[in-house]
TORKOL-4160 file (C-alpha; in steps of 0.2 Angstrom, whole numbers, padded with zeros to 4 digits, m for minus):
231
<pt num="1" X="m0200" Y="0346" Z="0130"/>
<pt num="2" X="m0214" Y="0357" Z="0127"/>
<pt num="3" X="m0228" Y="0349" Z="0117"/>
<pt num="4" X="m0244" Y="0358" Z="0104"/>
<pt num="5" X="m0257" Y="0346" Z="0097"/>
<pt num="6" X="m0249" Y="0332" Z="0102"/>
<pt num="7" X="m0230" Y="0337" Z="0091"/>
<pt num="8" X="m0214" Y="0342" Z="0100"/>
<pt num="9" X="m0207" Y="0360" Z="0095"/>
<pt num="10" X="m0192" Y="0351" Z="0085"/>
<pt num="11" X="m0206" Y="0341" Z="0077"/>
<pt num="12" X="m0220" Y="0355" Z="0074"/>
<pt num="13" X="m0207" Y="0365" Z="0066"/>
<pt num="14" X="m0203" Y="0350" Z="0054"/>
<pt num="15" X="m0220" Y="0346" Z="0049"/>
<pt num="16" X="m0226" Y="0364" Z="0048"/>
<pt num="17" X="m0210" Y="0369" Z="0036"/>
<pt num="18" X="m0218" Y="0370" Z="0018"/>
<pt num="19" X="m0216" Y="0357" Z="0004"/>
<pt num="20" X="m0203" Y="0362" Z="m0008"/>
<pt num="21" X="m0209" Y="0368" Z="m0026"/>
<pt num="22" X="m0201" Y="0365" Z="m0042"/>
<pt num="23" X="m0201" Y="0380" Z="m0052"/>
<pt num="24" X="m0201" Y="0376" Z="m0070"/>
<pt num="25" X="m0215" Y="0363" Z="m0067"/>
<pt num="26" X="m0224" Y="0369" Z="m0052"/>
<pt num="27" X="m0223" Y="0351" Z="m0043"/>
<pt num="28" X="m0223" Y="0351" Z="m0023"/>
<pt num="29" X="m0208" Y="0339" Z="m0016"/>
<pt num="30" X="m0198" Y="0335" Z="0000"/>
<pt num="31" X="m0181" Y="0338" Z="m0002"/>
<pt num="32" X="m0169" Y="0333" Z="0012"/>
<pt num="33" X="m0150" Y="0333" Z="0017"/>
<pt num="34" X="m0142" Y="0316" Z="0023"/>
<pt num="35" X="m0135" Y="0316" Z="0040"/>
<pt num="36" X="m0116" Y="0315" Z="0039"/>
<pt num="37" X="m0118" Y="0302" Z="0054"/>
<pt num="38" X="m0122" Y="0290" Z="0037"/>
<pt num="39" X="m0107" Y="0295" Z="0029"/>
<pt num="40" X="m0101" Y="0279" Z="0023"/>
<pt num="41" X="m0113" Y="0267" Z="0026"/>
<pt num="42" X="m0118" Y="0253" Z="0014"/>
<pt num="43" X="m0135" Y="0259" Z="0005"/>
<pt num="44" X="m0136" Y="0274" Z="0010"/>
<pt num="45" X="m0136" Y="0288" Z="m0002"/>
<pt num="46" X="m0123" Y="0304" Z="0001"/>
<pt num="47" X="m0130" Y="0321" Z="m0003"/>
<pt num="48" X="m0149" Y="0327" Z="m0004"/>
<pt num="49" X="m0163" Y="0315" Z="m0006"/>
<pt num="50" X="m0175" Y="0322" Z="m0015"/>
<pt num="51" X="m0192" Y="0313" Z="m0022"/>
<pt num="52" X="m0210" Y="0322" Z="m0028"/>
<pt num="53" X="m0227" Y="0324" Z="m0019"/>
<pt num="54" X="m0235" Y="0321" Z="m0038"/>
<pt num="55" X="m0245" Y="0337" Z="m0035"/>
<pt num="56" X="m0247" Y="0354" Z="m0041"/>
<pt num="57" X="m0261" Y="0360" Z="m0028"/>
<pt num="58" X="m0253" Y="0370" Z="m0011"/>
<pt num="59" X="m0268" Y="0359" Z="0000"/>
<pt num="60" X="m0263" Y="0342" Z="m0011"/>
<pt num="61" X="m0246" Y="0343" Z="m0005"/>
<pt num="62" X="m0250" Y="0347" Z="0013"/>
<pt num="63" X="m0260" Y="0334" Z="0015"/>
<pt num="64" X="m0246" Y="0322" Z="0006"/>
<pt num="65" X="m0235" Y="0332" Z="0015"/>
<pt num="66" X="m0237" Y="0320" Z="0035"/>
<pt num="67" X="m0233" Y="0305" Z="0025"/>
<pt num="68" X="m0220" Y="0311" Z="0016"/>
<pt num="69" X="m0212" Y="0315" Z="0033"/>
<pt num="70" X="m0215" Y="0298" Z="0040"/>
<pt num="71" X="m0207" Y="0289" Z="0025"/>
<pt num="72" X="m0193" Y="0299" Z="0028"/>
<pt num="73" X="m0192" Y="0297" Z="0045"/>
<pt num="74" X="m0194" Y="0276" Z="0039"/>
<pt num="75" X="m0177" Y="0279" Z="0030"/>
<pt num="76" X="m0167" Y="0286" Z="0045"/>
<pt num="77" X="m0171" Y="0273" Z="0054"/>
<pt num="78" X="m0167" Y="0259" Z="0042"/>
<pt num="79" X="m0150" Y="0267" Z="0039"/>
<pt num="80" X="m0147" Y="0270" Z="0060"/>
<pt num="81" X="m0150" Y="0251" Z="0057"/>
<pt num="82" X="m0138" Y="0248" Z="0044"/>
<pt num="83" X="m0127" Y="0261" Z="0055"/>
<pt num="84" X="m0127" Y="0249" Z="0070"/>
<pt num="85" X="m0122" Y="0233" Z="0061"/>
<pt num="86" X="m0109" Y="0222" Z="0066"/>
<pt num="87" X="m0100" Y="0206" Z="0064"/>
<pt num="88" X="m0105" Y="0192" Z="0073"/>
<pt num="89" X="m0088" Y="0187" Z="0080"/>
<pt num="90" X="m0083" Y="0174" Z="0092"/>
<pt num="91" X="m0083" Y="0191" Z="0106"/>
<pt num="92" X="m0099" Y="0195" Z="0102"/>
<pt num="93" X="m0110" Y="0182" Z="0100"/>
<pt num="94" X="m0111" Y="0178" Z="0118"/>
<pt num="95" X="m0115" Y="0193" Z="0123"/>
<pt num="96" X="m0129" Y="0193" Z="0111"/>
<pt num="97" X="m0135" Y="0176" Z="0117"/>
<pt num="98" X="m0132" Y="0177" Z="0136"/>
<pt num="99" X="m0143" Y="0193" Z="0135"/>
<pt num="100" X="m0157" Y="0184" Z="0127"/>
<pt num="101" X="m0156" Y="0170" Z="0142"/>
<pt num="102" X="m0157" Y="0182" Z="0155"/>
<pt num="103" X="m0170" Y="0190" Z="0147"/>
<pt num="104" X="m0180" Y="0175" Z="0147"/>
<pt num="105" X="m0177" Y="0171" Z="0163"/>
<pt num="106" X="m0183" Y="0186" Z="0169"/>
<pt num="107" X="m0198" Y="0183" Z="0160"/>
<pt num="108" X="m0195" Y="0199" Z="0149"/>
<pt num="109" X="m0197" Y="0186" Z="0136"/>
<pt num="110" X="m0212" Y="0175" Z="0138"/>
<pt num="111" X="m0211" Y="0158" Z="0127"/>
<pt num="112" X="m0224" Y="0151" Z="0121"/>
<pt num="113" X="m0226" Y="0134" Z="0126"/>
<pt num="114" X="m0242" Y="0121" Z="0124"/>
<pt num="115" X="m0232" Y="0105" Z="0131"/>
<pt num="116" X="m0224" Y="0101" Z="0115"/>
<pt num="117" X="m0217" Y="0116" Z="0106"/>
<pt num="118" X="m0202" Y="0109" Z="0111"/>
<pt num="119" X="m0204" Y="0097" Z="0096"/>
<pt num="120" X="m0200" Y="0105" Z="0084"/>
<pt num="121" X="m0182" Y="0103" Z="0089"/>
<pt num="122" X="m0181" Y="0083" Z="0089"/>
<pt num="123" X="m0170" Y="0084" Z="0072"/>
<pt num="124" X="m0156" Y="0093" Z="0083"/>
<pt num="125" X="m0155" Y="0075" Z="0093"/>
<pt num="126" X="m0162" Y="0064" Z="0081"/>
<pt num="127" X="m0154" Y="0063" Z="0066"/>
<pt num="128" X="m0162" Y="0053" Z="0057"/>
<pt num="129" X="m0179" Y="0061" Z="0056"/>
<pt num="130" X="m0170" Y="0078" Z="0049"/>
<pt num="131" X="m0177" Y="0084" Z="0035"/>
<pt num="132" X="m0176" Y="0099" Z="0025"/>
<pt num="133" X="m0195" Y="0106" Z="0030"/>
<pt num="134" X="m0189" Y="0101" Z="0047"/>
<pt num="135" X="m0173" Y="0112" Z="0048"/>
<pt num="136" X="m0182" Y="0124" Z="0040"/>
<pt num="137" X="m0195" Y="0124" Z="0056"/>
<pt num="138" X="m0179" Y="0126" Z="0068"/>
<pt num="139" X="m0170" Y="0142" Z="0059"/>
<pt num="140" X="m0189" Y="0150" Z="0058"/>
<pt num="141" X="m0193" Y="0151" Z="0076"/>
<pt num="142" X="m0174" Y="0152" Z="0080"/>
<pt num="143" X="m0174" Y="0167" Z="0069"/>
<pt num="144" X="m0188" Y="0176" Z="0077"/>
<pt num="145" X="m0180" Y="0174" Z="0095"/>
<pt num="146" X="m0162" Y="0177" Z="0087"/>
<pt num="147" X="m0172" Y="0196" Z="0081"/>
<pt num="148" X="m0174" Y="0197" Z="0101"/>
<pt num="149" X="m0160" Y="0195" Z="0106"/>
<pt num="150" X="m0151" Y="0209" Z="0094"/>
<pt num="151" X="m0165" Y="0221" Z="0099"/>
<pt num="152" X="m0161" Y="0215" Z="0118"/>
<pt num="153" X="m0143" Y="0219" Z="0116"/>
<pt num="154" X="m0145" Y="0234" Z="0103"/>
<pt num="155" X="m0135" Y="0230" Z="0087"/>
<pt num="156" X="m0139" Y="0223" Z="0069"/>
<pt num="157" X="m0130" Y="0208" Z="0064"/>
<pt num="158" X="m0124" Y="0209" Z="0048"/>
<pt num="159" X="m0130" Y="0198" Z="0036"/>
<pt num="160" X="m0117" Y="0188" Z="0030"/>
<pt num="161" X="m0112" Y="0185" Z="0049"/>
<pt num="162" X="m0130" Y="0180" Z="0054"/>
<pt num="163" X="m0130" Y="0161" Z="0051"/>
<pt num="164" X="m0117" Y="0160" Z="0064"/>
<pt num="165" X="m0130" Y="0168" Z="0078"/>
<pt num="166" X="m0142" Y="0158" Z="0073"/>
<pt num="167" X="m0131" Y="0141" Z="0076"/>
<pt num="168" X="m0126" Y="0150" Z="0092"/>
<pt num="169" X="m0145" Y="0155" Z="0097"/>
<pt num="170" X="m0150" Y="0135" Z="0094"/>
<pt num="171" X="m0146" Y="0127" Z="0110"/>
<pt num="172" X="m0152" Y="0142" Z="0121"/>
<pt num="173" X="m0167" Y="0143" Z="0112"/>
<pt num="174" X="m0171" Y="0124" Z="0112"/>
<pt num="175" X="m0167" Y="0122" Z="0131"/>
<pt num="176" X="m0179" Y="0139" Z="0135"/>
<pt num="177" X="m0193" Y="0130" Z="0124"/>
<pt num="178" X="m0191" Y="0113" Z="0134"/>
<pt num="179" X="m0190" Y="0122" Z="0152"/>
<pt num="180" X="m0206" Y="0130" Z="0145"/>
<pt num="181" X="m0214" Y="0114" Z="0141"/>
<pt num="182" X="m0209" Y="0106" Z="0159"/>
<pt num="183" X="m0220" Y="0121" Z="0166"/>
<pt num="184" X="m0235" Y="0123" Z="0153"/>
<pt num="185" X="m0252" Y="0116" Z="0161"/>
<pt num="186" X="m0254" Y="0102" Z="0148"/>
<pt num="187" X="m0239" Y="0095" Z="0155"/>
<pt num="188" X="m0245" Y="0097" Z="0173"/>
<pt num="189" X="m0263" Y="0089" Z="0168"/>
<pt num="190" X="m0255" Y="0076" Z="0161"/>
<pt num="191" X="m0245" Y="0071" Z="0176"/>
<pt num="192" X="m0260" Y="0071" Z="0188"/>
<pt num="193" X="m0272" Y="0062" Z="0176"/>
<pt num="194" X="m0259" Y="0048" Z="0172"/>
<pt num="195" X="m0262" Y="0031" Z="0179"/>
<pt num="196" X="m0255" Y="0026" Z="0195"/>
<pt num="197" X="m0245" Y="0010" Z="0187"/>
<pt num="198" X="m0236" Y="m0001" Z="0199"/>
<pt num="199" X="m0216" Y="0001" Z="0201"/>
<pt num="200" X="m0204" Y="m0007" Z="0192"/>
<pt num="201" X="m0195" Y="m0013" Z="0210"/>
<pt num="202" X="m0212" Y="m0022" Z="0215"/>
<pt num="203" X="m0212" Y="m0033" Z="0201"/>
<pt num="204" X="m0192" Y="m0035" Z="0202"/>
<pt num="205" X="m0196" Y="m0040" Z="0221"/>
<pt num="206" X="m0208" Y="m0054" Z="0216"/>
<pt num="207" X="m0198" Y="m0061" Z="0203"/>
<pt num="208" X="m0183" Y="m0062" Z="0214"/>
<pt num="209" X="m0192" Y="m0067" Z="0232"/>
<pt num="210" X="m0187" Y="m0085" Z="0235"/>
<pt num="211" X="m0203" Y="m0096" Z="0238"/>
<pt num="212" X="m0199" Y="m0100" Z="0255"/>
<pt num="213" X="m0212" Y="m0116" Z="0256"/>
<pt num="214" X="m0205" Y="m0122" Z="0242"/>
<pt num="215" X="m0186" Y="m0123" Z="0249"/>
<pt num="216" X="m0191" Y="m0130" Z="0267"/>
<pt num="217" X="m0204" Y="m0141" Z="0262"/>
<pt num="218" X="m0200" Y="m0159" Z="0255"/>
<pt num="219" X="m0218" Y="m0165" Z="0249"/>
<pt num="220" X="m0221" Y="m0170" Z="0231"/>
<pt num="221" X="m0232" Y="m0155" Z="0227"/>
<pt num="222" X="m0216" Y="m0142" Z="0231"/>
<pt num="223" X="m0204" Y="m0153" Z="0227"/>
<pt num="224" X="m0195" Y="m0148" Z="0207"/>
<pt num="225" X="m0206" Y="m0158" Z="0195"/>
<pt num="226" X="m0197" Y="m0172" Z="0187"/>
<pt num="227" X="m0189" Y="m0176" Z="0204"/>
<pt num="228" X="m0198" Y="m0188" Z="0215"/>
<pt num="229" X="m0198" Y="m0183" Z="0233"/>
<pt num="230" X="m0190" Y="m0194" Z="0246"/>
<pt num="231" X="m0198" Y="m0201" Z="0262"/>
C-alpha cells in the first residue's frame, strides 16, 4: 500500500477528514460509528461514540485532532480484546500452556535467571514456608508469563476463568525458571570454584577396610584390648 508522509491512504484520509462541529455551540468533536463486528460484546457501547475536542478554534482542534484519533484507535483495540476473550476450559488451556513451553524452548521467550530465580517457587514444595507475600510472589511472575502465553496463542482469557490458567501456567513456568537456573553462569561459577571434597565412597571404604595386621597378627599390641594374647 501506497504511503505520504509516513500515513497509508486509508489512514491519511482518516486523519485529514475534519473534526466535527457542533452547531449551536460551535465546539469541534470526533464523532464515530461502532463497528458492528462489536455488536454484543460486554463494555462496548452500540451506536456512535461521540466525545468533545474542548475547542472552538479550527487550528485548536486540528491540532487535538491526531490524539483524538489515537484514543480512538486505543478503544478498538481494547474491545478487539474484549472481542477475542474466551474461557479457559479444560480444551484450551493446554493449548495455551504448551505454546508458551515451546516458545521458551525455542528461546522466543528468554527467562531471566540469576542462579536463584527459581526461588521464588520453594512455597510450591515447601509448605511450610508458604505465606501470603510469598504466594503473592508466585502468581506475579506467573501472571506476567501467563500474558505471554495468551499473546503467544492469540486470545484474551476471561477474567473469571483466569485463576485457572494461572494454576495451569505454575508448574511450566517453575520448571522453565529452574532449567534457567541450571544454565545461568552463577551457577556454572559456582561449580568450578567449589572445593574439591573427598567422596563419600573413600571414607565408607576406610571405615569398612579390615585391618589386616590386626587379624593375622597375635602380639599384645594388635591383639583386642582387655584380652591378653597367648603365647
Amino acid at each position: 500500500m501506497s504511503t505520504q508522509h509516513g500515513y497509508t491512504r486509508p489512514w491519511r484520509r482518516f486523519l485529514c477528514h475534519p473534526p466535527g462541529k457542533t452547531p449551536r455551540t460551535g465546539i469541534y468533536y470526533l464523532r464515530r460509528r461502532v463497528p458492528a463486528r462489536f455488536s454484543g460484546v460486554p463494555g462496548v457501547p452500540s451506536g456512535i461514540v461521540k466525545w468533545s475536542l474542548e475547542t472552538k478554534v479550527s487550528r485548536e482542534a486540528r491540532r487535538h485532532w491526531p490524539d483524538a484519533l489515537a484514543k480512538w484507535a486505543e478503544m478498538e483495540a481494547e474491545w478487539e480484546r474484549k472481542a477475542n476473550m474466551i474461557e479457559a476450559t479444560d480444551n484450551v488451556l493446554p493449548k495455551i500452556v504448551s505454546g508458551w513451553v515451546a516458545a521458551v524452548q525455542a528461546d522466543v521467550i528468554k527467562i531471566e535467571a540469576d542462579g536463584w530465580a527459581s526461588d521464588v517457587f520453594e512455597p510450591l514444595d515447601l509448605p511450610e514456608i508458604r505465606n501470603a507475600a510469598s504466594v503473592a510472589r508466585m502468581v506475579e511472575v506467573v501472571e506476567r508469563h501467563a500474558d505471554e502465553a495468551c499473546q503467544i496463542a492469540g486470545v484474551t482469557v476471561t477474567d473469571d476463568s483466569r485463576p485457572r490458567l494461572i494454576n495451569a501456567m505454575m508448574r511450566p513456568v517453575q520448571g522453565a525458571y529452574l532449567e534457567a537456573d541450571l544454565k545461568s553462569p552463577a551457577v556454572n561459577i559456582a561449580r568450578v570454584t567449589a572445593p574439591s571434597l573427598p567422596l563419600a565412597s573413600n571414607f565408607l571404604h576406610r571405615r569398612t577396610t579390615p585391618n589386616r595386621r590386626a587379624l593375622s597378627c597375635r602380639c599384645v599390641t594388635c591383639s583386642t584390648p582387655g584380652k591378653p594374647s597367648p603365647r
